[in-house]
C-alpha positions, 0 to 999 in steps of 0.5 A: 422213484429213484433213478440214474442219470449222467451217472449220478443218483437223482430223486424226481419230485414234481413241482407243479403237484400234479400226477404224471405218468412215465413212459414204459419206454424210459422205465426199461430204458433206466433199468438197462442202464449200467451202474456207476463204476462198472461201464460195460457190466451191468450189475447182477441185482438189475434184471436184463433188458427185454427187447422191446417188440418192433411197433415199440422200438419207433415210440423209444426213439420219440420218446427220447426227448424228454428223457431229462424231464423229471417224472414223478410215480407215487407207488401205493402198497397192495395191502394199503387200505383204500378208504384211510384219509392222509391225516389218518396214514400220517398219524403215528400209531402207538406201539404195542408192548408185551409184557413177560406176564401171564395174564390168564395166571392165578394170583389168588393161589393159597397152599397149605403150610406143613410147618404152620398146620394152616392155609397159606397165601402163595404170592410167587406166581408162575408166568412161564407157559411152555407151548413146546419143549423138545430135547436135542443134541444139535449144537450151533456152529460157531458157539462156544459149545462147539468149540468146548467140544472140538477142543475135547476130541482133540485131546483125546485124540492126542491121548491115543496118539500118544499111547500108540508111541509109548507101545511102539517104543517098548516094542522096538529094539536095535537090530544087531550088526551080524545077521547071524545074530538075528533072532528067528521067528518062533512060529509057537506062541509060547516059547515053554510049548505050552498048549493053549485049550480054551472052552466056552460054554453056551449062554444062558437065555433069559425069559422076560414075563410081565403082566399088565393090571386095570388101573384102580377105579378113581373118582373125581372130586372138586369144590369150592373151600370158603373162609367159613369151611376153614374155620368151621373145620378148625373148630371141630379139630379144636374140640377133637383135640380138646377130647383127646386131652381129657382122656389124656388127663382121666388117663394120666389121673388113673395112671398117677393114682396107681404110682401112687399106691405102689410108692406108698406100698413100696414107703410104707417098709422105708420110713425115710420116704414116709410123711412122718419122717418128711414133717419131722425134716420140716419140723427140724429145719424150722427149730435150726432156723429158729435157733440160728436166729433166736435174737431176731425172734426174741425182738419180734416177740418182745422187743418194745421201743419204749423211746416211744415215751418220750416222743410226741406221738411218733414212732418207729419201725424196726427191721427184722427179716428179709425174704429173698430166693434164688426162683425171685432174682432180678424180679419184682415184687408184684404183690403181697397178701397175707393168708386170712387163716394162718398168720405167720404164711403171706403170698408174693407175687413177682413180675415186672413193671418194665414192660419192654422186659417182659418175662416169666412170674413166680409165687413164693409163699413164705413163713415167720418160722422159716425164713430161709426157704419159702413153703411153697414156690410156684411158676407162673408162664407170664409175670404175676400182677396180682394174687388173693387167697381165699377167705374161707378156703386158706389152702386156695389162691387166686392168680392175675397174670401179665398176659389176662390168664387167670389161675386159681392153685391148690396149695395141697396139691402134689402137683404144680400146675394150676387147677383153672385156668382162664383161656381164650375160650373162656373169654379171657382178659386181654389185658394184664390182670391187675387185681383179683378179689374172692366174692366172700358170698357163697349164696350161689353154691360155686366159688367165685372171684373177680377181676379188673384189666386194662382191656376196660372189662370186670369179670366174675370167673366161677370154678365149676366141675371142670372148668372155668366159666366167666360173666362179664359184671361191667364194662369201664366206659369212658367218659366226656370231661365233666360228666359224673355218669357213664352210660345215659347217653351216648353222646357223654361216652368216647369209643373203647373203654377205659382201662382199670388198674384197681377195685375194692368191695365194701365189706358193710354193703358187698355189691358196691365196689370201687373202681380206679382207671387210668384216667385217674377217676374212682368210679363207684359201681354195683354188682346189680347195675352193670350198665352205668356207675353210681357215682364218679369221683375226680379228684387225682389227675393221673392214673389210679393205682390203689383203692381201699375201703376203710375195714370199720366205716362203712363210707370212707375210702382211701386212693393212691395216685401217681400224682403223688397225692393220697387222699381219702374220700366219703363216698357220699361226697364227691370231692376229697375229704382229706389229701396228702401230697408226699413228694415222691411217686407212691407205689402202693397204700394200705389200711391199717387193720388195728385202727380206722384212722392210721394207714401206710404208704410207700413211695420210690423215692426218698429224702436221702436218696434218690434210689431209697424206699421210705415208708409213711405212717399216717394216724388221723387221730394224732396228726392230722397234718404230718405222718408219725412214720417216715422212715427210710427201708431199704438202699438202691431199691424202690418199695412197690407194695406193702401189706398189715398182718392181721395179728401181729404187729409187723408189716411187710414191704416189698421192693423191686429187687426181690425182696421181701423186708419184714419191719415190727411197728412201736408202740405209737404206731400201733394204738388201736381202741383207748378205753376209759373210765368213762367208755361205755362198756357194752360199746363194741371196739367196732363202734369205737373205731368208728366213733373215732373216724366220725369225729375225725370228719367233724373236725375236718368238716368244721375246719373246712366250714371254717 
């Protein structure tokens, strides 16, 4: 309790402890007491004294001694609760924040997206909850509203004010000196009596009618959407949209049919638009070609280095054509095949191997009798990797593309476009595609092929009526350092599957086929076990990039590493027959198909320099130890595939610019059967390539022994 004395402001505090209680008298007494300052006047915030009754006023006068000693109230709150302890009111009560969040606001929300055609999460939540919103038209004394305001009413007021002056000027004028001269009031309003006649007519009255309808019956609808109704509904809009498109296609194929027939009969009276005027264009450009180039002909008909003669088995390559286009600039060649029934026609894949420029591929198809412009150009929407015409049906192509897509193209065909194509309902690669194959058994009555991906998977793709059907022939399981067979345990397996770079089918026993991984093991594997190999061989030490059965014997093998390293496998045997280590990264090899013991490879990087092509030429026979063939291709290119013809005795290489190099092989490297006297005659040239393989692994056995 504060009060005042002497004048000064003093605080009572009792130094004993104990409670004592002040006298009412000397409560009122200090309550009438006048502030410091003001003697005479009491302050307007002090209440004025009340008289005290008369049976009071003799205990004031004896209470007075004790007016300086001090007195202690302790005051307790009305709302104060009785039962807390002093701890309990000393101790400090955390405060209390609020946050500017709705906790009862949704934050699962998800809308759908027009743009996107699907559901989409929203994660801005609204944490506004108005509880009243009212419109006025009051502003607060003393804002800067008000003031904006009054600054406006005063300039208009100013604006009027000034136009009340301008008129009043205009109407002023100088009164003259004589009053004679002052003009009279004419009490006519118009000075040329004039008469004024106005009429008004009666306004029209206008009628309001209005009707007020039932609103239309409506119908509450509410439930609850989960993950699997979304995806069953995509599902049915997906084969909804798959309908539609086959109609689309019936439609388009009728429709491409009767354009047809009208072409054909407007044609038929044009003989400039017939098929027989376009054969003989074609007919024609190839005799200019040939004549353009009657030299380079000539060499690849009859030229023959006879310099062979003098040199100790070796041999050389002689250039004669580069294929190049204008759809193929600044892509790679991807691969090659030549077509199994025409000799003179071979199919070129282009893509890239640099994978951080990833871009569109395209199929060229080119010809010896016209070497200036391919027959046929397709494109492909991903980078091509791999390409196979089919065995018996030369006018079908089977296409491997960067992004796992398989395509099967019909060269006949008017169109573009791809007859099958793998999709992902389908059960397609999700991997580049980097080698496809023809199954050359057609016991099943379906063309089919095969393929082998990074994503680990061999799958056998069937063109049935209208689509394209795949079965999965074996997954690439990863095996354990040291272990020979994949699938007998699962402790010997890692997770995930190893990725496959290459295959080859045996052409003596069609259900073995070779396998080449990243890891750098061969894995020998059948079509009738899919669930384990037959036999690993571990030989290279990186990744695999090629493996070829040998087309005589029925057990050899040849494999192309990034190692550097060509070596040539019994697959009876698990280690290496024979190896090969070329200095350089080999890019791809080949068997030679005149003979069973020459083979081809190709490296990046040569002797002379460092951004050359070098093509190697390998005859067991001859050498065993050396190659017959090194010669240098092209300049500032790197070589990445190659392939014999069948036929004729040239050879194609292809490079990462582009282009296609056709070279013609000497004499020397080209020997195939060597009949004597002594050879039986009823001997088939087969069994002789293959007696010749089989004293070359007599030697090589025996040296090895030895």
């Amino acid at each position: 309790l504060c009060w005042r004395a002497r004048d000064a402001l003093c605080l009572c505090v009792g130094s004993g402890g104990a409670e004592e209680q002040a006298p009412p008298t000397l409560l009122r007494r200090l309550a009438a007491m006048p502030p410091k300052g003001a003697p005479g006047k009491r302050s307007s915030a002090v209440q004025q004294p009340v008289e005290p009754p008369a049976g009071e006023k003799e205990e004031q006068d004896g209470d007075m001694d004790d007016f300086d000693m001090p007195v202690i109230i302790k005051v307790k709150p009305e709302d104060q609760m009785s039962w807390l302890t002093p701890e309990e009111l000393e101790k400090e009560v955390p405060p209390r924040v609020l946050y500017p969040q709705n906790p009862r606001a949704p934050h699962n929300l998800t809308r759908f997206s027009y743009k996107e055609r699907a559901f989409k999460r929203d994660d801005q939540v609204d944490q506004v909850v108005f509880h009243v919103s009212m419109d006025g038209n009051i502003l607060l004394r003393d804002s800067p509203d008000e003031q904006d305001q009054n600054e406006i009413q005063q300039k208009k007021a100013e604006e009027a004010g000034d136009a009340g002056e301008d008129d009043a000027e205009e109407d002023a004028f100088d009164p003259p000196e004589d009053e004679k001269e002052m003009p009279l009031k004419n009490p006519l309003r118009n000075q040329f009596n004039f008469s004024d006649r106005a009429a008004q007519t009666k306004n029209a009255l206008l009628r309001e009618r209005g009707w007020s309808t039932e609103p239309p019956p409506t119908t509450g609808f509410s439930g609850t959407v989960t993950q699997w109704d979304i995806f069953d509904q995509y599902l049915v809009e997906i084969e909804l949209a798959k309908e539609k498109e086959k109609d689309d296609k019936t439609k388009g194929k009728s429709n491409f049919d009767d354009d047809g027939d009208k072409k054909k009969s407007k044609d038929a009276n044009t003989p400039i638009y017939s098929d027989n005027m376009k054969l003989s264009i074609k007919l024609m450009e190839r005799m200019v070609n040939q004549n353009a180039e009657a030299e380079v002909y000539h060499d690849f008909k009859y030229w023959e280095d006879r310099s062979d003669e003098f040199r100790d088995g070796e041999g050389t390559l002689l250039p004669l054509w580069r294929f190049s286009s204008e759809k193929a600039k600044r892509k790679q060649v991807t691969c090659i095949k030549w077509n199994p029934k025409y000799n003179d026609l071979c199919a070129v894949g282009f893509g890239s191997y640099d994978f951080s420029r990833r871009g569109t591929g395209v199929i060229c198809c080119y010809s010896l009798k016209n070497t200036r412009f391919p027959e046929y150009v397709f494109n492909t929407d991903a980078g091509v990797c791999c390409l196979d015409w089919h065995p018996h049906h030369p006018a079908v192509i089977a296409v491997g593309l960067y992004d796992g897509t398989v395509l099967v193209y019909d060269v006949r065909a008017k169109t573009k476009k791809p007859i099958y194509q793998s999709t992902v309902r389908t059960n397609k690669h999700t991997d580049p595609v980097w080698e496809v194959r023809w199954n050359t058994d057609e016991s099943g009555g379906v063309l089919n092929f095969f393929s082998i991906s990074s994503d680990g998977r061999v799958s056998n793709w069937l063109l049935m009526k209208n689509k394209l059907e795949s079965e999965e022939v074996m997954e690439l399981k990863l095996l354990s350092g040291g272990s020979s067979g994949g699938g007998e345990d699962d402790e010997t397996s890692l997770a995930g599957l190893a990725g496959g770079l290459c295959f080859d089918f045996n052409r003596h026993s069609e259900h073995l086929f070779l396998v080449g991984t990243e890891e750098g093991r061969i894995h020998k594997c059948s079509k009738a076990f899919s669930g384990q190999y037959l036999e690993t061989y571990e030989g290279h030490s990186m990744a695999v990039y090629t493996v070829r059965w040998n087309p005589f014997h029925p057990r050899i093998f040849l494999s192309a590493s990034a190692d550097w390293t060509v070596k040539m496998w019994d697959h009876q045997v698990k280690l290496p027959v024979m190896s090969f280590d070329l200095g350089q990264a080999i890019g791809d090899v080949a068997w030679a198909p005149y003979s069973s013991t020459t083979f081809a490879a190709i490296t990046s990087d040569g002797p002379a320099a460092p951004t050359s092509g070098v093509v190697h030429i390998y005859d067991l026979s001859i050498n065993r130890n050396e190659r017959i063939c090194e010669q240098k291709v092209v300049k500032r290119a790197k070589l990445t595939h190659v392939a014999f013809n069948h036929n004729e005795p040239i050879l194609i290489v292809g490079d990462d610019r582009g282009g296609v190099n056709t070279l013609k092989l000497s004499p020397n490297l080209r020997i195939g059967v060597v009949r004597t006297e002594d050879t039986d005659p009823a001997i088939t040239d087969e069994d002789l390539q293959v007696q010749k393989m089989e004293h070359l692994l007599e030697m090589v056995t025996e040296t090895k022994e030895a």
